[in-house]
C-alpha positions in Angstrom: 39.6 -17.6 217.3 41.9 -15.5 214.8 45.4 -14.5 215.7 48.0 -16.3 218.1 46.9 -18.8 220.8 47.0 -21.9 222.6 45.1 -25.3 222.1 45.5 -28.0 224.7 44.7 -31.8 223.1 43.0 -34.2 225.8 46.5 -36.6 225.2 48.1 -33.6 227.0 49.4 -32.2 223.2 50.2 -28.5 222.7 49.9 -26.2 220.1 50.7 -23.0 220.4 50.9 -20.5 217.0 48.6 -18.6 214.7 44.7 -19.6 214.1 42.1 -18.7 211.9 38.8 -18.9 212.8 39.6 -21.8 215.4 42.0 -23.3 213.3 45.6 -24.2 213.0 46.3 -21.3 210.7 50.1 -19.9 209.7 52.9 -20.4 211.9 52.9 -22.9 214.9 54.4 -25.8 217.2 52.7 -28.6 218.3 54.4 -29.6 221.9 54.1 -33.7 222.3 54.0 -35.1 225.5 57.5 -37.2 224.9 59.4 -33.3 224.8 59.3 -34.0 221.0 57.8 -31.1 218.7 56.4 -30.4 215.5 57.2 -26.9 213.8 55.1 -26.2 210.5 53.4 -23.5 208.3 49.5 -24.5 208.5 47.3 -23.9 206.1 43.5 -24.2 207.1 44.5 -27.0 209.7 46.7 -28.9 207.4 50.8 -28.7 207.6 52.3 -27.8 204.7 55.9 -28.0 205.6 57.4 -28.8 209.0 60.3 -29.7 211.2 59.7 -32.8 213.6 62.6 -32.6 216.3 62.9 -35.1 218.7 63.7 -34.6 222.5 66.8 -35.1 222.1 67.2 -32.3 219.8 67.7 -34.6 216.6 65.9 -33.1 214.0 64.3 -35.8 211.6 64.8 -35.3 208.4 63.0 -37.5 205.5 65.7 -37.3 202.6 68.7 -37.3 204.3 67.7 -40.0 207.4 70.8 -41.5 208.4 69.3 -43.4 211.9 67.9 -47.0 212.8 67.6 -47.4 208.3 68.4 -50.9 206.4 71.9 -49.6 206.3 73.2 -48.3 209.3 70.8 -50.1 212.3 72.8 -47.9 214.7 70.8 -45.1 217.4 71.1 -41.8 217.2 72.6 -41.9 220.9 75.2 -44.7 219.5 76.2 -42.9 216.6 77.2 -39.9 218.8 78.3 -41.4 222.1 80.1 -44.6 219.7 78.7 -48.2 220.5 78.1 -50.3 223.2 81.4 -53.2 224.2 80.3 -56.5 222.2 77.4 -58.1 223.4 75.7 -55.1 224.9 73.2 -54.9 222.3 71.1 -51.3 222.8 67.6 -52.3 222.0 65.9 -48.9 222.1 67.5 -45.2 222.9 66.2 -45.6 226.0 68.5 -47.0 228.6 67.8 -49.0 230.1 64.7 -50.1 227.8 61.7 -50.2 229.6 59.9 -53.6 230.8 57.0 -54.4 228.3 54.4 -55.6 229.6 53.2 -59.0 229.0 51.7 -59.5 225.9 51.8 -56.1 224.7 54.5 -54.3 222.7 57.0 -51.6 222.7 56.5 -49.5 219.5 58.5 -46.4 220.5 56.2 -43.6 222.2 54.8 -45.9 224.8 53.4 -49.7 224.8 50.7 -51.2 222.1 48.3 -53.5 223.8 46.9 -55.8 220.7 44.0 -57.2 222.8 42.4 -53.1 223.3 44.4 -51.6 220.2 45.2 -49.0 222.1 49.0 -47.4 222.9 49.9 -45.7 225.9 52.9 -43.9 227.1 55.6 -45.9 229.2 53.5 -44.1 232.5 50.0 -45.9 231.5 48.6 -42.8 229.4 46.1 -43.4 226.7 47.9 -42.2 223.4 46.0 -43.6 220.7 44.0 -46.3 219.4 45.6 -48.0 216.4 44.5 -48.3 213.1 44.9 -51.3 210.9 48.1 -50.6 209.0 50.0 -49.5 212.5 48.3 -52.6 214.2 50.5 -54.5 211.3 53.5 -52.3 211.2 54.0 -53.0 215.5 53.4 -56.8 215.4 55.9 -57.0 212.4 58.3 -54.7 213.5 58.6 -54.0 217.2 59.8 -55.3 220.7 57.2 -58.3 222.2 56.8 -58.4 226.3 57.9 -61.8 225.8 60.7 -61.9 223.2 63.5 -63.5 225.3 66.6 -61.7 226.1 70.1 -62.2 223.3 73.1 -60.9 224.4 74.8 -59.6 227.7 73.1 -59.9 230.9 74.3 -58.6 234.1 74.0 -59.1 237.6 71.0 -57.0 237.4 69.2 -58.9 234.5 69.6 -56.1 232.6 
């Protein structure tokens, strides 16, 4: 296929922009299933520079990242809505943050199951299998299903 078109992924991923010969090829958008996006010039399948925006509308941006770094632990939501009253710690920019399920692990896009390797979305949908350096990255870094709760709880457990 040569020209502009449409590729679905089996994950439910979009792209939509220029191919050549059945490949990504000049301009083009890959639609995520989250309502994030990834804008880029493609060379023979490979980005060579892109935009990643979130669906939120933040664009992420590698040299000047100012969210959720070493310095400044603060969302992107908090830093333009202000913070939470003390002792309502926001754990993800998802409110509320959603249940993880035992044994498994929150690691942004959906829940890692260490058992199977394998990340879903927060509705059950295959996403990926993980590879060794993510499978280390999520066990060192991200929520557990049975971390217990610091901080405010209300009425509602929440």
């Amino acid at each position: 296929m040569d020209g502009r078109g449409q590729y679905s992924f089996p994950t439910g991923t979009k792209y939509v922009g220029e191919m050549k010969d059945g490949v990504f090829h000049g301009e083009g958008t890959l639609y995520f299933t989250t309502g994030s996006r990834y804008t880029a010039t493609w060379i023979n399948g490979i980005a060579v520079n892109g935009k990643y925006t979130f669906e939120d509308g933040l664009d992420y941006d590698q040299t000047e990242w100012l969210y959720c770094d070493g310095y400044d632990r603060r969302f992107y939501t908090e830093i333009c809505n202000g913070l939470k009253p003390a002792g309502r710690s926001q754990l993800t920019d998802n409110e509320p943050p959603p249940s993880i399920p035992e044994g498994c692990y929150d690691c942004g896009d959906g829940f890692y199951d260490p058992k199977t390797r394998v990340v879903t979305d927060y509705d059950g949908k295959f996403l990926r299998n993980a590879d060794d350096a993510e499978d280390e990255w999520i066990r060192s870094k991200c929520r557990k299903g049975w971390d217990e709760f610091i901080g405010y709880r209300s009425q509602y457990g929440l």
